[in-house]
C-alpha positions as CSV (number, residue, x, y, z in Angstrom):
1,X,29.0,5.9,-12.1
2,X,28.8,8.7,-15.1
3,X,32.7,8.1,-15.0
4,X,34.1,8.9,-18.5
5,X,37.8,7.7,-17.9
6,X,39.5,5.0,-15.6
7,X,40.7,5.9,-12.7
8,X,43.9,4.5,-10.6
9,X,42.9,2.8,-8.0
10,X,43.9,3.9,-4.7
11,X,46.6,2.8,-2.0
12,X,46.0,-0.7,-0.4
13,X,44.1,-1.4,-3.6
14,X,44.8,-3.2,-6.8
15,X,42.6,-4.6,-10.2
16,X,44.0,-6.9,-12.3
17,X,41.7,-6.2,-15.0
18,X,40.8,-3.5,-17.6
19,X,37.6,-2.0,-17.6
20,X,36.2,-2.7,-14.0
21,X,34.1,-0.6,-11.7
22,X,35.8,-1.5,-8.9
23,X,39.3,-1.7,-7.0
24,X,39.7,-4.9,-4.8
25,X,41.6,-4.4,-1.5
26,X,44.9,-6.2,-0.5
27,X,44.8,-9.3,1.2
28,X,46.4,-9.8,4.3
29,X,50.2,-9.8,4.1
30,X,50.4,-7.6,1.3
31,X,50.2,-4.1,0.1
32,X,49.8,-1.5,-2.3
33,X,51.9,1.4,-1.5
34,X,51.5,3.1,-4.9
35,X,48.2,3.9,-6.7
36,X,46.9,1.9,-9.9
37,X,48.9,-1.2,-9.2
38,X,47.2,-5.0,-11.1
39,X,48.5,-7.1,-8.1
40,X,49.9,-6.2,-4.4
41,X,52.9,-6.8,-3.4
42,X,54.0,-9.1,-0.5
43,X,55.3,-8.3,2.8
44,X,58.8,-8.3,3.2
45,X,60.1,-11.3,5.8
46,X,59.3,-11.1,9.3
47,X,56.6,-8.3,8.5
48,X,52.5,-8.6,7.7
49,X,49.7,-6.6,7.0
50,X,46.0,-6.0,6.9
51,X,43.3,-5.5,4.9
52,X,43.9,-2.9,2.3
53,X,47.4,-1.6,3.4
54,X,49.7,0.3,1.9
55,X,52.8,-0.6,4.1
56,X,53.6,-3.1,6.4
57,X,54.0,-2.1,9.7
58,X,52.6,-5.3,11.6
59,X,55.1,-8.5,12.5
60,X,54.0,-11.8,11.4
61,X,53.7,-15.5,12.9
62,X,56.5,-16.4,14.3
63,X,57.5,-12.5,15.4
64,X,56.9,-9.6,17.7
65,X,57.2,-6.0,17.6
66,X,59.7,-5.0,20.5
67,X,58.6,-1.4,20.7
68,X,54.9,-0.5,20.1
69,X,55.5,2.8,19.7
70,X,57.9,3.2,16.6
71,X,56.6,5.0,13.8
72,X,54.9,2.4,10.8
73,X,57.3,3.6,8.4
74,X,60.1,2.5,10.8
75,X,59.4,-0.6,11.1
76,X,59.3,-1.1,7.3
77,X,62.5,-0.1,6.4
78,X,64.0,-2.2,9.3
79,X,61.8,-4.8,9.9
80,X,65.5,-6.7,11.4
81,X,65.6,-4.5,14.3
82,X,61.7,-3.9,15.5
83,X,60.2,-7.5,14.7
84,X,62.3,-10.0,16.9
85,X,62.2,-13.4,16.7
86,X,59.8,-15.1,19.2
87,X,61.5,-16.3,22.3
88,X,61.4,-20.0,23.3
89,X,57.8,-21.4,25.0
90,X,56.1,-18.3,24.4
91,X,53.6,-17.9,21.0
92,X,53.6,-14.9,18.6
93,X,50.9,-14.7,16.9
94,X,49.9,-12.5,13.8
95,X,50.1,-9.0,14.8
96,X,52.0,-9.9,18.6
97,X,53.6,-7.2,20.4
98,X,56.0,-7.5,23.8
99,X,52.9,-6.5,25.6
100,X,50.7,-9.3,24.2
101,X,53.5,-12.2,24.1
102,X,51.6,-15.4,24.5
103,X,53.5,-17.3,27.5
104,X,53.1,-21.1,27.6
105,X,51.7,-22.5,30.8
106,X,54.5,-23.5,32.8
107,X,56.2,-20.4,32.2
108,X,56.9,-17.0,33.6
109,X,57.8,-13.5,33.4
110,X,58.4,-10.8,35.2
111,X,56.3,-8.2,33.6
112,X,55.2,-7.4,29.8
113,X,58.5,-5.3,29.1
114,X,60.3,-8.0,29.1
115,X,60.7,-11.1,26.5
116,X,62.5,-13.2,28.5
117,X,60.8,-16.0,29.8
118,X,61.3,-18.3,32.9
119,X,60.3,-22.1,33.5
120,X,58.6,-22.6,36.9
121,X,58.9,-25.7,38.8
122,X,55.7,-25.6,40.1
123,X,52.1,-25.8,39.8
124,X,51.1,-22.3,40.3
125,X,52.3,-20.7,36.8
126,X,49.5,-21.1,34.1
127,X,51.1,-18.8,31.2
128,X,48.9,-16.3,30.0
129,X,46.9,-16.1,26.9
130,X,45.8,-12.9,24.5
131,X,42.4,-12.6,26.7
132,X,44.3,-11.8,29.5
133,X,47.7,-10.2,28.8
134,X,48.7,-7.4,31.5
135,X,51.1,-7.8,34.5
136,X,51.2,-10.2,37.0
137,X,48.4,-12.4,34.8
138,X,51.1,-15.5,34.4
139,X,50.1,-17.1,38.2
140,X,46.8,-18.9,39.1
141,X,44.6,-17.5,41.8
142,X,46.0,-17.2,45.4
143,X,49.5,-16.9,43.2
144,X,51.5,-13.9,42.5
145,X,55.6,-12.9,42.0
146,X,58.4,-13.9,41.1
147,X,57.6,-17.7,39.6
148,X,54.1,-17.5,41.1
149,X,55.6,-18.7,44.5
150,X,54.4,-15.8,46.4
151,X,50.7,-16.6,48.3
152,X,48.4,-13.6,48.1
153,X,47.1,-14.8,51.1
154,X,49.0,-13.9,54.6
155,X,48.0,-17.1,56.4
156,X,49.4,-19.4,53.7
157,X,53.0,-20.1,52.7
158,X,54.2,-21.6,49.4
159,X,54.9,-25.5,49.5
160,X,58.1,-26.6,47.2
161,X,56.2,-30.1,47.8
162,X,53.1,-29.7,46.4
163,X,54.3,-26.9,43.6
164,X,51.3,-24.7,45.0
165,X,50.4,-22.1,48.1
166,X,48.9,-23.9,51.1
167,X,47.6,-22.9,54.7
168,X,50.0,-22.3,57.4
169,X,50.6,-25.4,60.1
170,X,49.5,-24.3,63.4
171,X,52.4,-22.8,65.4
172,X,51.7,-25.0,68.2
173,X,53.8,-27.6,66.4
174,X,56.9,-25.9,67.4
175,X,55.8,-26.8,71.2
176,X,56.5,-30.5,70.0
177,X,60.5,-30.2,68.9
178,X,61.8,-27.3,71.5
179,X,59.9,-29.6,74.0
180,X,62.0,-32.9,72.6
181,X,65.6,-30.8,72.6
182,X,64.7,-29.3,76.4
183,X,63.6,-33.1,77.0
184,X,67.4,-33.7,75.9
185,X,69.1,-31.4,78.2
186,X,67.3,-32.9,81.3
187,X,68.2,-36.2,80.5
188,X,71.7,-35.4,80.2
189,X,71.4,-33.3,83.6
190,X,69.0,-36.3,84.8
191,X,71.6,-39.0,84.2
192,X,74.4,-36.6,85.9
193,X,72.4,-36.4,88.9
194,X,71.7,-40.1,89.0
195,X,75.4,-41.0,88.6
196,X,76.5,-38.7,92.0
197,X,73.9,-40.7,93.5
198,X,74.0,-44.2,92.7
199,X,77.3,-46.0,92.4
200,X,76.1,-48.6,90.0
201,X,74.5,-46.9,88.0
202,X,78.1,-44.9,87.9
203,X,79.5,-47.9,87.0
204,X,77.3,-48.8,84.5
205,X,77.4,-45.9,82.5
206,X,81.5,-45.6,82.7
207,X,81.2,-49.6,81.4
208,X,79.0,-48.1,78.4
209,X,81.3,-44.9,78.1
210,X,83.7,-47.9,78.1
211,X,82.5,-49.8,75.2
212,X,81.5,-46.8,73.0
213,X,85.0,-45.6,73.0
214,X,86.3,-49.1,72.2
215,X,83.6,-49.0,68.8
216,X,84.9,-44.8,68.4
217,X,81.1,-44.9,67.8
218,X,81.4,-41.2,68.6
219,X,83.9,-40.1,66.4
220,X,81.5,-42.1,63.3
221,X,78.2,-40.3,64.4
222,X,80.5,-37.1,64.5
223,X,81.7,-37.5,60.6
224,X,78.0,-38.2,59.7
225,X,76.4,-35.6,61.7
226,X,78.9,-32.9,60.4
227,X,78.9,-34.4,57.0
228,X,75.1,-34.2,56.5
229,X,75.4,-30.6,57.9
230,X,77.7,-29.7,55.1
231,X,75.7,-30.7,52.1
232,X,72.9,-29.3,53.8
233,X,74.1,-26.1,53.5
234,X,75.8,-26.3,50.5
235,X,73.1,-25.1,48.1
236,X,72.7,-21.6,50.6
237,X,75.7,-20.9,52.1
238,X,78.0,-22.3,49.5
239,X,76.3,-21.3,46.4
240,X,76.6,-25.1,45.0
241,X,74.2,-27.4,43.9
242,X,74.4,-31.2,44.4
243,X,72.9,-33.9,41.7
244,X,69.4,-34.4,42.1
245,X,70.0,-38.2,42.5
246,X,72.6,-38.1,44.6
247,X,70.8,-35.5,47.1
248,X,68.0,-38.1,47.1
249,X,69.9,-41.4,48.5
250,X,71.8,-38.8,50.9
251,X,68.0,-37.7,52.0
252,X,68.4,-40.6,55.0
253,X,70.6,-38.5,56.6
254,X,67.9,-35.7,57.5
255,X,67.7,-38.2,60.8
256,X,70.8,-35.5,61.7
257,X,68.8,-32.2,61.2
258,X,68.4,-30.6,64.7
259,X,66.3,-27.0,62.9
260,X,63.4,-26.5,65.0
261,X,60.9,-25.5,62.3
262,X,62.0,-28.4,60.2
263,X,61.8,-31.0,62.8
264,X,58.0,-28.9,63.8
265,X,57.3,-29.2,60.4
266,X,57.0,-25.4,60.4
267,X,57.7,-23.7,56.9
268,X,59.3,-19.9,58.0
269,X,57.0,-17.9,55.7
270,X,54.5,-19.4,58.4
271,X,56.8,-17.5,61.4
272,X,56.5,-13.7,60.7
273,X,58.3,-11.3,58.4
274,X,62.1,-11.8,57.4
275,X,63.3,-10.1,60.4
276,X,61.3,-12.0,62.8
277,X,62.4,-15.3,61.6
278,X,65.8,-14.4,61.6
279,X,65.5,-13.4,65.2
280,X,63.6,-16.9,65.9
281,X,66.2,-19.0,64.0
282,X,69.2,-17.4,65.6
283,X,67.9,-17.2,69.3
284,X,65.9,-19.8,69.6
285,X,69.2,-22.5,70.3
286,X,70.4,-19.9,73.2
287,X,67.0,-19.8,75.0
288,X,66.6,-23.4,75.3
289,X,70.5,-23.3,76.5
290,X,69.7,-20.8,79.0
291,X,66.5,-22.8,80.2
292,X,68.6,-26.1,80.9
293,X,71.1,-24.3,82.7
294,X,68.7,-22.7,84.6
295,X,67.0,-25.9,85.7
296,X,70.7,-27.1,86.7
297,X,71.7,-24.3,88.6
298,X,68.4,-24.6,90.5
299,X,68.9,-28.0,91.5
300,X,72.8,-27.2,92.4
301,X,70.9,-24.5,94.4
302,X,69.1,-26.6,96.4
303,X,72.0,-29.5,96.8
304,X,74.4,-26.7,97.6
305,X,77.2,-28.0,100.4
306,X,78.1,-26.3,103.5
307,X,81.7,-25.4,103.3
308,X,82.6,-23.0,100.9
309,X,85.1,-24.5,99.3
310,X,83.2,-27.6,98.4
311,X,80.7,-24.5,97.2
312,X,84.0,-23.1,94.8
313,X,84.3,-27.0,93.2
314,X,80.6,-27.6,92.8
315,X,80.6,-24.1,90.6
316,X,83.2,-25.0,88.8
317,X,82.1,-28.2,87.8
318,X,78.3,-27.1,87.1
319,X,79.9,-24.5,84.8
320,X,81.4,-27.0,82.8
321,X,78.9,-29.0,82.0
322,X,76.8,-26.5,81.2
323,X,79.6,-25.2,78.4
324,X,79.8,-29.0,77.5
325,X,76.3,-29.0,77.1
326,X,75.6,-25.9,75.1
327,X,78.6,-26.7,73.0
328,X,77.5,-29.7,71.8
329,X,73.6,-28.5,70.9
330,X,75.0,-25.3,69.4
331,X,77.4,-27.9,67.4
332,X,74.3,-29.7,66.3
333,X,72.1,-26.5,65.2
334,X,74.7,-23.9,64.7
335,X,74.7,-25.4,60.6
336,X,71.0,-24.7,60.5
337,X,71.2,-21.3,61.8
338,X,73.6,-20.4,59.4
339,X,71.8,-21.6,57.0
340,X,68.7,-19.5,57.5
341,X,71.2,-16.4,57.8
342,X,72.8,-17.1,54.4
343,X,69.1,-17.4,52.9
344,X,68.8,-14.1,54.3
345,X,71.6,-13.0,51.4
346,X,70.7,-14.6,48.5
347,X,69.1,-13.2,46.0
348,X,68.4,-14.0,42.2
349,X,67.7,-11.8,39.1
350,X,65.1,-11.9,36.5
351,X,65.2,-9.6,32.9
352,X,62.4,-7.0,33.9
353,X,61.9,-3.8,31.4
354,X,64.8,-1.1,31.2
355,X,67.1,-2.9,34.5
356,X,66.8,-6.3,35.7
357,X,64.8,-6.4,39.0
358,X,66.2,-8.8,42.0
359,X,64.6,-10.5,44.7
360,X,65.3,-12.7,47.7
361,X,65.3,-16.4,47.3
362,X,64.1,-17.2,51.0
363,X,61.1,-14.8,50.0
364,X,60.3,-13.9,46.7
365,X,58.0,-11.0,48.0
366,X,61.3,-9.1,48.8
367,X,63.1,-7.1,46.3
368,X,66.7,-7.1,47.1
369,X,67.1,-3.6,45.2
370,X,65.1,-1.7,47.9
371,X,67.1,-3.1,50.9
């Protein structure tokens, strides 16, 4: 080029040899950070670089830079504290920042501040990958939230079964158990009736009262009923968890579960908002209580004797059995409605960005730090 002398070659450039033209540019993972140099120099561990650098200021395989927006010379001299190790089932690439973490499918987190990632034990998280890094990207469609188990959709609810969101049940469902539990009551008050009527049939059920006693087949179904409504709740109100196997052979004694939207079939997502189902699960046993002894006290109505104080004992007695009678369904469903009040409490943190953020187990699209 009309050039009478050599000249050095620049920064991010090298040339082995005397008497060339040209300077040739630093590979990838090294640099030149001083003019006329015959050879770059490599990166320093955990760092990289491109093309025709002078300095290293990207993190390599295996690395990501945990604040984008530190100065280039920072993250030379302490390539220790800027590129961090990459975090179990996620992929750093060449060049991988926090933002652009590759998550694994299967995986989850919270937002792209955060390097902390969470296995889901479902179906609906599908990781993300360097086309589509930004928040909320981890879930597949109809997915979103904490673990990908909140349904974008208002009509659906998300299925622990199936590891994916599906469409609400019909309501009318819930027709089918309250009608069983009222069916129930008027048995009880049917067979009452029957027994002031009939003495044999009197007789027959004081022989069966009789022979149950004899087998103390009460005092059994008792210890199982109230045993399967511990471990029931043990996970909820208790904050304990009980080995997977073990939960599985004691799954035969779900015959003792007296919830309404379990025995419907009815997930609570499917109800209404968290205050509406905790309104539903805590009234519901007292209405159907109130409906039997209404049916009762019509009937004594209409049987009512003449003399008032046959009137006195006929109150008296109707009055307790209707306590006996709401004692022993409220025995029966009191442990689920506790246990859908305790839900209501229980809450579980994920790493987020500058604070963790917390949100409600029995629905992930509540953030316990707003209540």
């Amino acid at each position: 080029d009309g050039q009478t002398e050599c000249q050095l070659c620049e920064l991010g450039t090298y040339q082995p040899s005397t008497k060339q033209t040209v300077c040739l540019p630093c590979e990838p993972g090294t640099f030149a950070s001083n003019p006329g140099l015959v050879e770059c120099t490599s990166c320093p561990f955990r760092l990289s670089s491109t093309s025709s650098s002078s300095t290293c200021s990207i993190c390599d395989n295996g690395f990501y830079l945990s604040d984008p927006e530190v100065e280039k010379i920072e993250i030379f001299n302490k390539p220790d504290e800027y590129c961090v190790f990459c975090p179990s089932n996620a992929e750093c690439l060449y060049n991988t920042t926090l933002e652009t973490l590759n998550i694994s499918p299967g995986y989850w987190r919270d937002s792209v501040e955060t390097a902390t990632v969470y296995r889901c034990d479902n179906k609906a998280c599908e990781g993300s990958s360097v086309e589509k890094i930004s928040k909320g990207k981890y879930c597949t469609e109809n997915h979103t939230g904490p673990l990908c188990q909140v349904c974008v959709e208002s009509s659906s609810f998300f299925s622990s079964v199936s590891g994916k969101c599906k469409d609400c049940p019909p309501l009318w469902r819930l027709i089918i158990p309250a009608s069983i539990v009222l069916a129930l009551i008027l048995v009880v008050i049917g067979i009452h009736i029957a027994s002031k009527w009939s003495n044999g049939y009197s007789h027959f059920l004081k022989e069966a009262s009789n022979r149950v006693s004899n087998f103390s087949l009460q005092a059994k179904v008792k210890i199982l009923v109230s045993f399967y409504q511990i471990i029931n709740t043990f996970d909820d109100v208790y904050g304990a968890t009980i080995d997977k196997k073990l939960q599985s052979w004691l799954n035969i004694l779900t015959i003792f579960n007296f919830g309404l939207l379990e025995i419907g079939s009815v997930p609570e997502k499917c109800i209404g908002s968290m205050k509406s189902r905790l309104l539903f699960g805590s009234l519901w046993p007292f209405f159907l209580t109130f409906v039997g002894f209404l049916i009762y006290a019509i009937y004594m109505f209409q049987n009512r004797p003449e003399t008032s104080n046959t009137k006195m004992h006929v109150m008296k007695f109707t009055l307790f059995r209707v306590l006996t009678i709401a004692t022993l369904l409220l025995y029966l469903v009191l442990p689920s409605v506790l246990k859908s009040i305790f839900a209501a409490l229980k809450c579980r943190s994920f790493d987020s960005d500058s604070q963790p953020s917390s949100y409600l187990v029995a629905d992930w699209s509540i953030s316990c730090d707003s209540r």
